[in-house]
C-alpha positions as CSV (number, residue, x, y, z in Angstrom):
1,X,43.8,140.7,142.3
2,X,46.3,137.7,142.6
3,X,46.4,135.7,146.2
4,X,48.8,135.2,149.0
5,X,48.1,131.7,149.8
6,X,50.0,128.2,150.1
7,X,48.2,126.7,147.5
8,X,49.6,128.7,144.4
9,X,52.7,128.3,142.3
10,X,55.6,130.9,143.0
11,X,57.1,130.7,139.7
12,X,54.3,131.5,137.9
13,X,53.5,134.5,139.8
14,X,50.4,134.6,141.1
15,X,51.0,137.3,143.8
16,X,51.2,139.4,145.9
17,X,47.4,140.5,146.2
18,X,47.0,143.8,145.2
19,X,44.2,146.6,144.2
20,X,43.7,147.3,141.0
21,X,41.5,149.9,138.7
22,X,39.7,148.9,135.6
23,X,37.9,150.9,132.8
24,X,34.3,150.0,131.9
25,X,34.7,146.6,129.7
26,X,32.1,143.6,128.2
27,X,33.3,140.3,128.7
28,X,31.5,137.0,126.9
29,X,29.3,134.7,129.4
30,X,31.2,131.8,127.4
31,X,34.0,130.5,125.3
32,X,34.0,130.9,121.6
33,X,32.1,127.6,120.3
34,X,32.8,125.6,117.8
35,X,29.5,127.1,116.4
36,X,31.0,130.1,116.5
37,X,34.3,129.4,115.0
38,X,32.2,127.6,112.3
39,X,30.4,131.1,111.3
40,X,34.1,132.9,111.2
41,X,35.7,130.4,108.9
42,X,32.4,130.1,106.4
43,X,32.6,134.1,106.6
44,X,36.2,134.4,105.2
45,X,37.7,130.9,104.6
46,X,40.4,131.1,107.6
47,X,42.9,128.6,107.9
48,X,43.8,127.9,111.9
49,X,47.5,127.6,112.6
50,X,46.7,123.9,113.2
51,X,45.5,123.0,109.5
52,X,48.4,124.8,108.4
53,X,51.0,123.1,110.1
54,X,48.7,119.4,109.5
55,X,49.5,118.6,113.2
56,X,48.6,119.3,116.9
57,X,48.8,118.7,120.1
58,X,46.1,116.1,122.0
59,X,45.8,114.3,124.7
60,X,46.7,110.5,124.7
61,X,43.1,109.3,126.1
62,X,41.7,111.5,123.4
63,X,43.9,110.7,120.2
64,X,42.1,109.6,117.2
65,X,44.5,109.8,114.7
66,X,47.8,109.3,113.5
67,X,50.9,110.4,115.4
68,X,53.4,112.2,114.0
69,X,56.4,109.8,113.4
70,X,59.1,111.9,115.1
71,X,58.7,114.1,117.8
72,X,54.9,112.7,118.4
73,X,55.8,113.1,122.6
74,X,56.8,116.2,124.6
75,X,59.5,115.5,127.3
76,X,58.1,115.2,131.1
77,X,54.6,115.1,129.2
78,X,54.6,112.2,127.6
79,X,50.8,112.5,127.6
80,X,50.7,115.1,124.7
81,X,51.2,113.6,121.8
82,X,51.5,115.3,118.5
83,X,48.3,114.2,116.3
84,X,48.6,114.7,112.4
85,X,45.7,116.9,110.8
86,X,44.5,117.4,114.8
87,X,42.4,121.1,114.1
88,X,39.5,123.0,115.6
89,X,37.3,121.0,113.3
90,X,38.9,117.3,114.2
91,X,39.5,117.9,117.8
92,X,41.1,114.5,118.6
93,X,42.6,114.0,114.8
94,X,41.7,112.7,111.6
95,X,39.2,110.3,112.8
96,X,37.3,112.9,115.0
97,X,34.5,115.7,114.5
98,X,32.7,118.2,116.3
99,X,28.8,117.7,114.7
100,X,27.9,117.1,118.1
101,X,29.9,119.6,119.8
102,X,28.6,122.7,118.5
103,X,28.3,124.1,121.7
104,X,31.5,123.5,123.0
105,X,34.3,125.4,123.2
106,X,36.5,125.6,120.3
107,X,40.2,124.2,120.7
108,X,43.7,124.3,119.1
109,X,43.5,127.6,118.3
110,X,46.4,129.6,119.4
111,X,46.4,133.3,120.3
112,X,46.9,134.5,116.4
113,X,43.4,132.5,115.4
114,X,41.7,133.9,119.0
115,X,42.7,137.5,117.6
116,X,42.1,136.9,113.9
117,X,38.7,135.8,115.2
118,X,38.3,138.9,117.6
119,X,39.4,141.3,114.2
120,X,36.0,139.7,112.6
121,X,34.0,139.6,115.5
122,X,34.9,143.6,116.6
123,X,36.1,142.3,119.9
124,X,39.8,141.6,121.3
125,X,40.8,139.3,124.3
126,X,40.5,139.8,128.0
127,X,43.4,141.5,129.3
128,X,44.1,139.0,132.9
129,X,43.3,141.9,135.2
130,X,40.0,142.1,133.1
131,X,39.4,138.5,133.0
132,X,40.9,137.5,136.8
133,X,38.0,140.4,137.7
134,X,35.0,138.5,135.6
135,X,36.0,135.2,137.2
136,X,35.8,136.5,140.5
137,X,31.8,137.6,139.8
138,X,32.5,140.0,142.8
139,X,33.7,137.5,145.1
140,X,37.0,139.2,146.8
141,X,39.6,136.5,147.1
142,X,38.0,133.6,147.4
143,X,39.6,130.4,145.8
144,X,36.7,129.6,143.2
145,X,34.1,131.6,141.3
146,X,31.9,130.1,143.8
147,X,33.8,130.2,147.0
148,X,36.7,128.4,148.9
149,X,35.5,124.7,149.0
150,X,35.8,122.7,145.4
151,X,33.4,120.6,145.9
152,X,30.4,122.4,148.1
153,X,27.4,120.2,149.5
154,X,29.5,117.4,147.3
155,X,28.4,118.9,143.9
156,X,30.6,119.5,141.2
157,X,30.6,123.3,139.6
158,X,33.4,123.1,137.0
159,X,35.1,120.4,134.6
160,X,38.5,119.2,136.1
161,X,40.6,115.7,136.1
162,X,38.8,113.1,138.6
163,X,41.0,110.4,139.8
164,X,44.5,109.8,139.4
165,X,45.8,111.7,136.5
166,X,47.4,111.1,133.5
167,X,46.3,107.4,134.0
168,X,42.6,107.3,135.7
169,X,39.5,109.9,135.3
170,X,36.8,108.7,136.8
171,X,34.7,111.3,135.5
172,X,32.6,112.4,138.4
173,X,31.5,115.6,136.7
174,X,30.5,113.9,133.9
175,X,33.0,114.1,131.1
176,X,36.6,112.9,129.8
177,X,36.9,116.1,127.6
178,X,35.3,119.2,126.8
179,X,31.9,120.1,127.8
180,X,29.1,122.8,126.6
181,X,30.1,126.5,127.2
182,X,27.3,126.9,129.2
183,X,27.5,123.8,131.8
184,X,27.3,124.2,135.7
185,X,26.2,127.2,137.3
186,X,27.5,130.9,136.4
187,X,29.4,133.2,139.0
188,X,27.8,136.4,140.6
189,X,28.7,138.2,136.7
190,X,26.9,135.5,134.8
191,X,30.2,133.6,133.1
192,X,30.5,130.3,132.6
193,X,33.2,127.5,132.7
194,X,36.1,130.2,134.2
195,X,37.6,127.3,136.3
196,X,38.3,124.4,134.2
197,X,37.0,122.9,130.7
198,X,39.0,125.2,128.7
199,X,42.2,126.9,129.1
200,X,41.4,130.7,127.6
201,X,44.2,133.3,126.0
202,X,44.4,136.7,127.8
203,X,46.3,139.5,125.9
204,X,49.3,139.8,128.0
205,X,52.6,138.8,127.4
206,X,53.7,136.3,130.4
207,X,55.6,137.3,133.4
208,X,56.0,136.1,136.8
209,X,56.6,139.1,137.5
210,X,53.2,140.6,136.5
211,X,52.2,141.9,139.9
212,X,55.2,144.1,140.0
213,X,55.4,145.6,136.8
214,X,52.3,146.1,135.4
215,X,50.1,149.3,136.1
216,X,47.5,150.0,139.1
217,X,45.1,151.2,136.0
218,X,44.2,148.9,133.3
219,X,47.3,146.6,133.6
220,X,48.2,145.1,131.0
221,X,51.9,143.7,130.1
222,X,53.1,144.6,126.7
223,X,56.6,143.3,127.4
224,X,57.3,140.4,125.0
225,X,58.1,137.5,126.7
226,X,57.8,134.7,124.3
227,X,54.4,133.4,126.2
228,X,51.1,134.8,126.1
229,X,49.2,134.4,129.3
230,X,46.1,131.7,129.6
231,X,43.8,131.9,132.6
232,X,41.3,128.8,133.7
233,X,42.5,125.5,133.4
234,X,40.9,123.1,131.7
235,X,39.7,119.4,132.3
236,X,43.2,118.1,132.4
237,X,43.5,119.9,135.8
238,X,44.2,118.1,138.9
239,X,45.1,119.2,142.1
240,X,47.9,117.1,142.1
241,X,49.3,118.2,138.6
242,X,47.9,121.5,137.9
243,X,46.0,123.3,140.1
244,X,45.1,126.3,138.4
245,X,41.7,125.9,137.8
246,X,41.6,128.6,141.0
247,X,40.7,132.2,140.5
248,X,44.1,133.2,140.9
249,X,46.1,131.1,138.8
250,X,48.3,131.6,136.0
251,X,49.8,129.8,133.0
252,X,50.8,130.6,130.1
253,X,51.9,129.3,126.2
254,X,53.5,130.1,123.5
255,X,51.6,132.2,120.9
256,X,52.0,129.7,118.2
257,X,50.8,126.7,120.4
258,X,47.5,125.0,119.7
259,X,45.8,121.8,122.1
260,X,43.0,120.1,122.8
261,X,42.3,122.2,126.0
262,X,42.7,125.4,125.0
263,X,40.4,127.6,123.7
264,X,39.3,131.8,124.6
265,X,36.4,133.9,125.2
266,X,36.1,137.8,124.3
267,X,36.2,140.8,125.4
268,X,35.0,144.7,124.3
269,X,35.6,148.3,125.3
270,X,32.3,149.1,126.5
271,X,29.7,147.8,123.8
272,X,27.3,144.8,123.5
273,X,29.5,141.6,122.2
């Protein structure tokens, strides 16, 4: 688990490699869908942190809606901007829907509607050791689910940023946003979309200093932090901005934070999800 190399980001952690030990688990092939999410709200009329607060936060290429009079931009991201009535079920804002997107991942959800959604479902999140393992697919330190190049024999196998980002995305992969759950091929465990598209909420707590003080067995960090780890990256990342659409990588949020690239997919303790 976690890598050595020049490419990663120090502060966020992402080594030194170590061996770890894991307990039988069941992880989902793909994201939550919106499909999904549809089912859990008709089952028992859930209200997402989004709708709650009438706001969140979406991309400036993507915003269909009205900005928030104050505060509608986030400092040295000026490309967030805070949408009014931007949900799960308006993606982009009042002016947007998903009834064409039902197989996509869902988005703004933070981690409370991921776990409210896991309580219903009988499953819980992916701890990072758990879900850094699955996105491996039994490939031992390679970059990618795939391998070490990005790009092999010139196709694309994951939804990132093309171009010069915030301002250009020439789409070469073939979308501007979020794409089905199940697109491009799935690693040597059969998941999909674990680099790029979405951005997916682990259990942990966020430290850079995971590697040194979580456990050999089953680690997990239950130290509150104020962040909750995400693992992925979405189709915002570019190897200029954010490269962590590797294996590797880490980010995080906080628990409370909803966008339009982050979604999560689900995990179990050793029964069929």
């Amino acid at each position: 688990m976690g890598t050595d190399g020049t490419e990663g980001y120090l502060e966020d952690g992402e080594g030194p490699v170590r061996s770890i030990r894991l307990s039988p688990f069941k992880i989902a092939p793909c994201t939550v869908t919106n499909a999904d999410f549809l089912r859990f709200v008709f089952a028992t009329g859930y209200v997402t942190d989004a709708e709650r607060y009438g706001w969140s936060f979406v991309f400036e290429a993507h915003v269909a809606g009205e900005p928030l009079e104050d505060g509608s931009y986030v400092r040295d991201t000026p490309w967030w901007i805070a949408v009014k009535n931007a949900n799960w079920a308006q993606p982009e804002g009042g002016n947007s829907n998903i009834d064409d997107r039902m197989d996509h991942p869902v988005v703004h959800v933070t981690w409370f509607d991921a776990k409210a959604f896991c309580r219903w479902s009988g499953t819980r999140l992916p701890t990072e050791a758990e879900w850094e393992c699955s996105a491996r697919g039994g490939l031992e330190q390679c970059r990618y689910p795939w391998g070490d190049e990005i790009y092999p024999g010139g196709e694309h196998h994951c939804n990132i940023w093309q171009g010069d980002f915030p301002t250009h995305n020439t789409m070469e992969d073939g979308f501007a946003s979020t794409a089905p759950v199940d697109t491009f091929q799935a690693n040597g465990y059969g998941l999909y979309n674990v680099s790029g598209n979405v951005w997916e909420w682990c259990e942990d707590w966020f430290s850079p200093d995971y590697h040194q003080v979580t456990e050999v067995v089953d680690p997990l960090n239950r130290v509150p932090s104020g962040s909750r780890s995400m693992r992925g990256g979405s189709f915002l990342c570019h190897h200029t901005y954010c490269n962590r659409y590797r294996v590797a990588a880490r980010s995080s949020n906080t628990p409370e934070s909803s966008t339009n690239h982050t979604g999560f997919r689900v995990a179990a303790d050793g029964q069929v999800i």
